[in-house]
VEXZATI-439782 format. One record per residue (C-alpha): residue in three letters; chain; x, y, z. Coordinates in Angstrom, 1 decimal. Layout:
SITE residu chaine      u      v      w
SITE    ALA      A      X      Y      Z
...
***
This chain:
SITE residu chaine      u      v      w
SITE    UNK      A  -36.6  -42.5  -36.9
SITE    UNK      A  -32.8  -41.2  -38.5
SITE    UNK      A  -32.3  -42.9  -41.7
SITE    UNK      A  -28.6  -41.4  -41.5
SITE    UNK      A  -25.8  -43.5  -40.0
SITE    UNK      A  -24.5  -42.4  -36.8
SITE    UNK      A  -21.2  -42.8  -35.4
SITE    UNK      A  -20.0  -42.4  -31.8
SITE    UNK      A  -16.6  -42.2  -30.9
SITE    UNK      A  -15.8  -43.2  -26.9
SITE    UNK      A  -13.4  -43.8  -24.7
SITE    UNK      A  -12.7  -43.7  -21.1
SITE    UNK      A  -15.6  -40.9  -20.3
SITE    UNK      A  -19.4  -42.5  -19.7
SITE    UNK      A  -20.7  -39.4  -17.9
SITE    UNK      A  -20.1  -37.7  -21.4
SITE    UNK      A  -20.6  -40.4  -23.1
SITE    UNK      A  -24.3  -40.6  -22.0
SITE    UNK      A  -25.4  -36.9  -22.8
SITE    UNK      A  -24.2  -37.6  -26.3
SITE    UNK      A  -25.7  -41.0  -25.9
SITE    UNK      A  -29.3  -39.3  -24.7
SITE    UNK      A  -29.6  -37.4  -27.7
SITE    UNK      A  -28.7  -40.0  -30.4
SITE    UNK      A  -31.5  -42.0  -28.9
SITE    UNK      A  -34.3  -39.2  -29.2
SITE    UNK      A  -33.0  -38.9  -32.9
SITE    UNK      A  -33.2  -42.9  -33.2
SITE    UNK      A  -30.8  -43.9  -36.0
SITE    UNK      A  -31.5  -46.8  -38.0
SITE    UNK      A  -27.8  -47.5  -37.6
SITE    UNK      A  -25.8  -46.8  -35.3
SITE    UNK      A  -21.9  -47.4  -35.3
SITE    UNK      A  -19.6  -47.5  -32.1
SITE    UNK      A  -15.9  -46.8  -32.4
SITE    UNK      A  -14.0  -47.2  -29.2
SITE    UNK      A  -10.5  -46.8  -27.7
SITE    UNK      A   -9.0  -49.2  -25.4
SITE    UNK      A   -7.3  -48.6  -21.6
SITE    UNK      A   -4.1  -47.2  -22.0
SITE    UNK      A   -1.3  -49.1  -20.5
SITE    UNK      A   -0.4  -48.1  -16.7
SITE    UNK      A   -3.9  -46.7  -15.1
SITE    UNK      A   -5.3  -48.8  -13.0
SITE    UNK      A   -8.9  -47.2  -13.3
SITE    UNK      A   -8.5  -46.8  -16.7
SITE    UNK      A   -9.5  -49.8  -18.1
SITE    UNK      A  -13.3  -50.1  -15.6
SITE    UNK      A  -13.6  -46.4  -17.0
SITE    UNK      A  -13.8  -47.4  -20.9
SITE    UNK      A  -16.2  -50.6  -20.3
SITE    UNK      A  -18.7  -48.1  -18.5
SITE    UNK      A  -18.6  -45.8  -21.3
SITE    UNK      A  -18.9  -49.0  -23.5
SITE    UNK      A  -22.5  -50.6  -21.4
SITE    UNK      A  -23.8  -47.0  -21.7
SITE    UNK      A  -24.2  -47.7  -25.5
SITE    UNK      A  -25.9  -51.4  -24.5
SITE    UNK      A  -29.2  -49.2  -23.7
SITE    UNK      A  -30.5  -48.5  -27.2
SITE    UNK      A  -34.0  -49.7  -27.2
SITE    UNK      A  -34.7  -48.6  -30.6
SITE    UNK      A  -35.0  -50.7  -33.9
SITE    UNK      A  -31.5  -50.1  -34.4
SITE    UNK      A  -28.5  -51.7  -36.3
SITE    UNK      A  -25.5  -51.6  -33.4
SITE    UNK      A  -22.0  -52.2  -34.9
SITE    UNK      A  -19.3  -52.2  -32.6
SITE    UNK      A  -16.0  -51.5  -33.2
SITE    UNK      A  -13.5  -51.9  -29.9
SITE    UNK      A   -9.9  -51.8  -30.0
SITE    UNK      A   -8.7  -54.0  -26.6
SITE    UNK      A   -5.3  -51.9  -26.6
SITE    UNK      A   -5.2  -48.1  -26.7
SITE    UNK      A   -4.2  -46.8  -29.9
SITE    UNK      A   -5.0  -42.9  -28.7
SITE    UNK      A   -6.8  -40.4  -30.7
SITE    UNK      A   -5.0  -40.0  -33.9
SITE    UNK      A   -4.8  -44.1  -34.9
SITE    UNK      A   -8.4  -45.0  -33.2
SITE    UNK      A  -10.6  -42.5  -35.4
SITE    UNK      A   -8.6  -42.5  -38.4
SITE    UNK      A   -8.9  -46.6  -38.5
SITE    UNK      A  -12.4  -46.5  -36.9
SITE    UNK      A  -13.6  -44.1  -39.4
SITE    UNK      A  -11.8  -46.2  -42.6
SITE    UNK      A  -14.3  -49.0  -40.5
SITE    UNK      A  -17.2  -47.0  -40.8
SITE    UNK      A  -16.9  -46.7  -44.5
SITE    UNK      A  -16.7  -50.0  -45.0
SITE    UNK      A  -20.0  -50.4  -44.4
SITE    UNK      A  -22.2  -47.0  -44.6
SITE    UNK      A  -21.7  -44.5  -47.6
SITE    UNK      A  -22.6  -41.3  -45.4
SITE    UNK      A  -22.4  -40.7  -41.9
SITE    UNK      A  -23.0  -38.4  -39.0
SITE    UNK      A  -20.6  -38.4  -36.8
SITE    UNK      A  -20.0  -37.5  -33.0
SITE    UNK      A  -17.4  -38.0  -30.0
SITE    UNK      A  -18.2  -38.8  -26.5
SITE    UNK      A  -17.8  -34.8  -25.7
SITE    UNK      A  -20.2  -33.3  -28.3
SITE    UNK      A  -23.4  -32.8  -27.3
SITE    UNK      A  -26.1  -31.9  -30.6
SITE    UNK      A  -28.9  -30.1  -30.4
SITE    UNK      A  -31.8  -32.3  -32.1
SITE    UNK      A  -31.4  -30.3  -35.2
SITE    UNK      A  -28.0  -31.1  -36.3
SITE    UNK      A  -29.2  -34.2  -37.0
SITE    UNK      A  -31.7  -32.9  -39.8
SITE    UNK      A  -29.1  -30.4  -41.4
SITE    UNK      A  -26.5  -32.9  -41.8
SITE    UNK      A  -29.5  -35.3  -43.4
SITE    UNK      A  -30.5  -32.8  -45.9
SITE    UNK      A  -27.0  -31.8  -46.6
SITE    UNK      A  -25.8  -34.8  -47.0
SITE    UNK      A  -28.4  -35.4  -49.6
SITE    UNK      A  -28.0  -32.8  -51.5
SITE    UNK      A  -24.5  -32.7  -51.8
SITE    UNK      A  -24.0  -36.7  -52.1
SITE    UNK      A  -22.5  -36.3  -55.7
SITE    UNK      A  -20.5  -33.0  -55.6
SITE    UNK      A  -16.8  -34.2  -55.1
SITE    UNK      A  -16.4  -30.2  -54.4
SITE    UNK      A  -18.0  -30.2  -50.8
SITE    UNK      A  -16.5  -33.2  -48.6
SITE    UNK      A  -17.4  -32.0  -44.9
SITE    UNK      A  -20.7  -30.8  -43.1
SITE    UNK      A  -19.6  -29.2  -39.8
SITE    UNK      A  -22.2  -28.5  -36.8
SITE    UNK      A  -20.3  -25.2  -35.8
SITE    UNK      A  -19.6  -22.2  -38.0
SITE    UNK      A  -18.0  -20.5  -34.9
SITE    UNK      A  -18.8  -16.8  -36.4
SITE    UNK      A  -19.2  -15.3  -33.0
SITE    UNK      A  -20.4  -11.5  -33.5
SITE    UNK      A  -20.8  -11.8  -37.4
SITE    UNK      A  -23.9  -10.4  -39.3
SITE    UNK      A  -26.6  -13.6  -39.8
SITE    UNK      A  -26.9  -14.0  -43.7
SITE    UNK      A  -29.8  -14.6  -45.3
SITE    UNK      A  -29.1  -18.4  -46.0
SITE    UNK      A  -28.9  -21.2  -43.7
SITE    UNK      A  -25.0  -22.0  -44.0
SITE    UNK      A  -22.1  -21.2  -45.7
SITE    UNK      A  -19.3  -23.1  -47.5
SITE    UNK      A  -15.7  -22.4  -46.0
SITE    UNK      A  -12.5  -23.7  -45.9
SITE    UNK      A  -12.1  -24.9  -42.3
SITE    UNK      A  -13.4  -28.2  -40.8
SITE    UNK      A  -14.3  -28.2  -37.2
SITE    UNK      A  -15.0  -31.6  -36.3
SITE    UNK      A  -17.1  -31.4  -33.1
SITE    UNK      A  -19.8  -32.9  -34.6
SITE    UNK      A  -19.8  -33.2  -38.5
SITE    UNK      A  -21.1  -35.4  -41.9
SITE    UNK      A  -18.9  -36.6  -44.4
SITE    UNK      A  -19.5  -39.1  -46.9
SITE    UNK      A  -17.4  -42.9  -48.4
SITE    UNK      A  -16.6  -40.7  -51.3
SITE    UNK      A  -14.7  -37.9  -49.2
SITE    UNK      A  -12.9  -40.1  -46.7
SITE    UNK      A  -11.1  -42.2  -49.3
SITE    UNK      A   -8.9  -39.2  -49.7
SITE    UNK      A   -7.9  -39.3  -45.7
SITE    UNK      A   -4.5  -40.7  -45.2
SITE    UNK      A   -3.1  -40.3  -41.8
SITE    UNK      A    0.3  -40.2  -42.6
SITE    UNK      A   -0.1  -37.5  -45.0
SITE    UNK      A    2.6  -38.5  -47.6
SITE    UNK      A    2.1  -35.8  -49.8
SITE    UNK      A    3.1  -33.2  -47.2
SITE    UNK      A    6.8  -33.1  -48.6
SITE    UNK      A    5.8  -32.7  -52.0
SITE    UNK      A    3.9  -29.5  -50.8
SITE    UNK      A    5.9  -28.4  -47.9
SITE    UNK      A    8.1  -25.3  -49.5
SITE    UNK      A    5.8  -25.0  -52.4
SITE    UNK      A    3.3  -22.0  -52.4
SITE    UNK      A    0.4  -24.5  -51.7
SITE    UNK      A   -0.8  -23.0  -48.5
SITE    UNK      A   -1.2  -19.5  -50.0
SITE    UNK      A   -3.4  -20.7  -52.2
SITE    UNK      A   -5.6  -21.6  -48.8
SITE    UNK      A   -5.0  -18.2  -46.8
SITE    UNK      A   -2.5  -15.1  -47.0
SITE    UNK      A   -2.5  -15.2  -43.5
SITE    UNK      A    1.4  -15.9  -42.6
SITE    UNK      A    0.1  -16.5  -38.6
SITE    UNK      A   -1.8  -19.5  -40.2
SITE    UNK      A    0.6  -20.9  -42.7
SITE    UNK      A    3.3  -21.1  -40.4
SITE    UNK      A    0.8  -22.5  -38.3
SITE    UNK      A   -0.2  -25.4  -40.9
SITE    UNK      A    3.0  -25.9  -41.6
SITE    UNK      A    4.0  -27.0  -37.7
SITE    UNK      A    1.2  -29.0  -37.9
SITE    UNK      A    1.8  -31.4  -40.9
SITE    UNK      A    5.5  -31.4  -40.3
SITE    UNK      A    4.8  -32.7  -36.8
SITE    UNK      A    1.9  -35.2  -38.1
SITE    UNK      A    4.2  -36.2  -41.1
SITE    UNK      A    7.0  -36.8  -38.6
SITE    UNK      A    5.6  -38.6  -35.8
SITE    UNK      A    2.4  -40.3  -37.8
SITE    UNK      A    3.2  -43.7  -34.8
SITE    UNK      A    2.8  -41.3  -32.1
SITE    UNK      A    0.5  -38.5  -33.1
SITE    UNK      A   -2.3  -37.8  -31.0
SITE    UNK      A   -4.4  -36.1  -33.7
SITE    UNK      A   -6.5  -37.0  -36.8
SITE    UNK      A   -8.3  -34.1  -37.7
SITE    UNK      A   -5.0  -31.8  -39.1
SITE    UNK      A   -4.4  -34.4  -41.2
SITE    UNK      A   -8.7  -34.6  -42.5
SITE    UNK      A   -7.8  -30.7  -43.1
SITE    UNK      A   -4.9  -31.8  -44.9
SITE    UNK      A   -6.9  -34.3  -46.9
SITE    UNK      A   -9.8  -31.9  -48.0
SITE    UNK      A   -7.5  -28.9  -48.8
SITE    UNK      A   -5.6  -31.1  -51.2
SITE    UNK      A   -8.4  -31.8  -53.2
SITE    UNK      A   -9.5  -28.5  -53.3
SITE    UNK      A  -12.6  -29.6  -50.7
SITE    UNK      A  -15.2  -27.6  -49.1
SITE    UNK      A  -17.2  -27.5  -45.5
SITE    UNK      A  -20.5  -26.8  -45.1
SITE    UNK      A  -21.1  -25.0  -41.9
SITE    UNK      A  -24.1  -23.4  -40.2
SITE    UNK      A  -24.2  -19.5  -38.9
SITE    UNK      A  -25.0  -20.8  -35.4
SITE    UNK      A  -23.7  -23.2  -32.9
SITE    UNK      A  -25.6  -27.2  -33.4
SITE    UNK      A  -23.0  -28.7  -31.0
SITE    UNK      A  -21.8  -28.0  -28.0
SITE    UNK      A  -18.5  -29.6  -27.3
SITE    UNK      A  -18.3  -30.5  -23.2
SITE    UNK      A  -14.6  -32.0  -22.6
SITE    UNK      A  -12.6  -28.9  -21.6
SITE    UNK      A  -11.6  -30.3  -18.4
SITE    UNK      A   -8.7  -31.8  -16.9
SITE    UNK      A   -9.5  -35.3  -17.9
SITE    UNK      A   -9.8  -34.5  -21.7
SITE    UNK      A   -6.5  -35.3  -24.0
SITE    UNK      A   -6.7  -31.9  -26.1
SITE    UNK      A   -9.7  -29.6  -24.4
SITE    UNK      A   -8.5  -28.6  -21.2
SITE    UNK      A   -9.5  -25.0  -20.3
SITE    UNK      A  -13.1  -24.8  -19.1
SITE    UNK      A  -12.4  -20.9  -19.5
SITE    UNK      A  -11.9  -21.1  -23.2
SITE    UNK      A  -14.3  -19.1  -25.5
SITE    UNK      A  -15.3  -22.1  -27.2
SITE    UNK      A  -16.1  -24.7  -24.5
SITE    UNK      A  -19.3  -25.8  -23.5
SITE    UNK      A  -21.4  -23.3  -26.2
SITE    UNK      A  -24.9  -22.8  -25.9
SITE    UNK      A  -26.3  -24.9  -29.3
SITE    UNK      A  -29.3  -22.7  -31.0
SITE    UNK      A  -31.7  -25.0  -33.2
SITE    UNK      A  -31.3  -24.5  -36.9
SITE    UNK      A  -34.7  -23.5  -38.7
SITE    UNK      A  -36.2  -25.4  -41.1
SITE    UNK      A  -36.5  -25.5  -44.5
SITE    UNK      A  -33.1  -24.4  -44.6
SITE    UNK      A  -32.3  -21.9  -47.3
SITE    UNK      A  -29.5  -22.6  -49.4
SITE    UNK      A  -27.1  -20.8  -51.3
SITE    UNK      A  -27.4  -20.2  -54.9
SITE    UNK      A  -23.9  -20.7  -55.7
SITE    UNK      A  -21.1  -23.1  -54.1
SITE    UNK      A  -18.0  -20.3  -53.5
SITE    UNK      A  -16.0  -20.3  -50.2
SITE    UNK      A  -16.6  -17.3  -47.6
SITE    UNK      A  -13.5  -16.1  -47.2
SITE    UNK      A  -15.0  -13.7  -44.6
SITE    UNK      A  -16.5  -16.5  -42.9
SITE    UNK      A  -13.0  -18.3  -42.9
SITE    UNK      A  -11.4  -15.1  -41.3
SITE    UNK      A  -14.0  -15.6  -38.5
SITE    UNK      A  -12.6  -19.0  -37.6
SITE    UNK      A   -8.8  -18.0  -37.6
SITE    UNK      A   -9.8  -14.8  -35.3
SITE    UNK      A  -12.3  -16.7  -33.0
SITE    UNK      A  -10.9  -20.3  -32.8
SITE    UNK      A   -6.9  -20.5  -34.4
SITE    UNK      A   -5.8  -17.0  -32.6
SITE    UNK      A   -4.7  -18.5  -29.0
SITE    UNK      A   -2.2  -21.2  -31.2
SITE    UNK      A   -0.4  -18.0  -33.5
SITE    UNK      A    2.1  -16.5  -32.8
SITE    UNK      A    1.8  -12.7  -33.0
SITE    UNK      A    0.8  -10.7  -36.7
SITE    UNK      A    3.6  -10.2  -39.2
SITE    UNK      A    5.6   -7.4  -39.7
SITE    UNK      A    3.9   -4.9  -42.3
SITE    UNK      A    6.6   -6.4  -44.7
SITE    UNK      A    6.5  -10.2  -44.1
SITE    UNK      A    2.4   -9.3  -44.7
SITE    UNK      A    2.8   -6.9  -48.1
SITE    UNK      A    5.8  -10.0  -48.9
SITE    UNK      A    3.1  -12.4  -48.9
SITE    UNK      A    0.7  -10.4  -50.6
SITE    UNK      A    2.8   -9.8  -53.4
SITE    UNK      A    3.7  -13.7  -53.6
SITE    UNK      A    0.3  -14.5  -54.0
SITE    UNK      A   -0.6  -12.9  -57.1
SITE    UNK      A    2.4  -13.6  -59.0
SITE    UNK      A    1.7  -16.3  -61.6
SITE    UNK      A    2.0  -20.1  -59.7
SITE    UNK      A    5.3  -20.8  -62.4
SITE    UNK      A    7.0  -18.0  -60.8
SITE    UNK      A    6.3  -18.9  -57.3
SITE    UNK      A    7.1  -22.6  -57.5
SITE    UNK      A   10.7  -21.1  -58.8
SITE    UNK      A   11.4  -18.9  -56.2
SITE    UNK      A   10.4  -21.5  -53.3
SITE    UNK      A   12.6  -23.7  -55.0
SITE    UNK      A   15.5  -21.4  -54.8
SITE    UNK      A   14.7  -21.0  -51.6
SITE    UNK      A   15.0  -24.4  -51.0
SITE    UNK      A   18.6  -24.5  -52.5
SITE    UNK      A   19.8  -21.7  -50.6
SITE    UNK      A   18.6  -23.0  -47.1
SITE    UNK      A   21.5  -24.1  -45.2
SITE    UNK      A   21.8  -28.0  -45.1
***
């Protein structure tokens, strides 16, 4: 029996829906929490679709807790788990949580536990991921790593940590043409990539289809870390045509072969980011979204920004600013 909270996010997609389903029941949760969108306007098959993802969640036969939480309107991807979540943690502290496409192996279930344990009262970790996506990198001799990258295909977070989520991200213009993001990589691909991505959540937060840009927004303003394993613990299966996001079946990351974690994990002595590990991500997940390298001097341009004192990098963005036409 899971003492942990789970949470399922579903939609319109039962056949998914039940392979998650299958292995949250082996793993029997005490509590189990069910966030799910409603039919969106205009498809006829739509709305027969998202009640037989719904009655696939009507088989636990488990001592279990069931809360539902079903929106009757479609309120797509970005509003439904952003409020759904801000639901959960109304009523559970800690959670696990997983949507209809990823599929855990047994052990996630026990690392996120034990994680979520240990780091229940260090504001410095707020996210416990179930893929490290490190494809090719040398195994270290510890059970996970902390990083500064949140993949969300099945992941932990605590009440504490999402009370810092805020889906409209109103902070972004304080921080837009400030150095903030160099802080985070000095990557110019990935800030300019950041940066499309918060202006375009910040400016269309009623029609956004996302949630997660702005949970890496949250935890990166407070400084936050993820805790990710070496291996793969979920395997997400929605890259196909019906899925809103995950389309290519062909993509490097779809449909991963999960590899159980072993047990008694070994933990790090010390709670510092792997930048190495973080360069993993950006070559083996954020590549197909950047545009190509910088120049040699855009890269040596950033280099030399990011060890000037923060005083004297906050001035010149904000000539910058002044300069900029309009």
């Amino acid at each position: 029996m899971l003492e942990t909270p789970v949470v399922l996010m579903i939609f319109n997609r039962p056949d998914t829906t039940e392979r998650v389903f299958t292995e949250i029941a082996k793993a029997k949760p005490r509590v189990l929490l069910v966030v799910a969108d409603g039919p969106r306007a205009g498809r006829a098959d739509e709305a027969g679709r998202c009640a037989a993802a719904r009655e696939v969640v009507d088989r636990v036969d488990w001592k279990c807790d069931v809360l539902t939480n079903y929106s009757d309107v479609n309120l797509g991807c970005g509003r439904r788990v952003a409020t759904g979540l801000s639901w959960v943690f109304e009523h559970v502290d800690a959670a696990i949580i997983l949507e209809d496409d990823c599929v855990p192996d047994p052990t996630f279930f026990t690392f996120c536990t034990e994680l979520l344990e240990k780091y229940r009262d260090d504001e410095r970790v707020m996210h416990v991921g179930g893929s490290g996506f490190q494809f090719g990198r040398t195994q270290r001799r510890f059970s996970y790593f902390f990083a500064r990258n949140y993949p969300s295909w099945g992941w932990a977070t605590w009440r504490r940590a999402w009370r810092h989520y805020d889906l409209e991200i109103r902070l972004w213009p304080e921080l837009r043409d400030t150095d903030w993001l160099l802080d985070i990589t000095d990557d110019a691909r990935v800030i300019d990539h950041w940066r499309a991505m918060f202006d375009r959540a910040y400016a269309v937060v009623d029609h956004v289809n996302t949630w997660d840009f702005q949970w890496t927004f949250a935890c990166w303003v407070q400084n936050g870390l993820s805790v990710l394993p070496h291996g793969t613990l979920v395997s997400n299966i929605g890259f196909r045509e019906d899925a809103t996001h995950t389309r290519g079946a062909s993509d490097p990351i779809a449909n991963l072969q999960t590899v159980p974690m072993s047990f008694p994990l070994y933990h790090p002595p010390c709670v510092l980011r792997d930048r190495e590990a973080d360069r993993a991500f950006v070559d083996n997940v954020l590549v197909p979204y950047l545009g190509p390298r910088p120049n040699v001097y855009r890269r040596f341009r950033e280099r030399c920004l990011s060890v000037l004192p923060a005083s004297i990098r906050t001035s010149i963005s904000t000539a910058k600013s002044l300069l900029r036409p309009g």
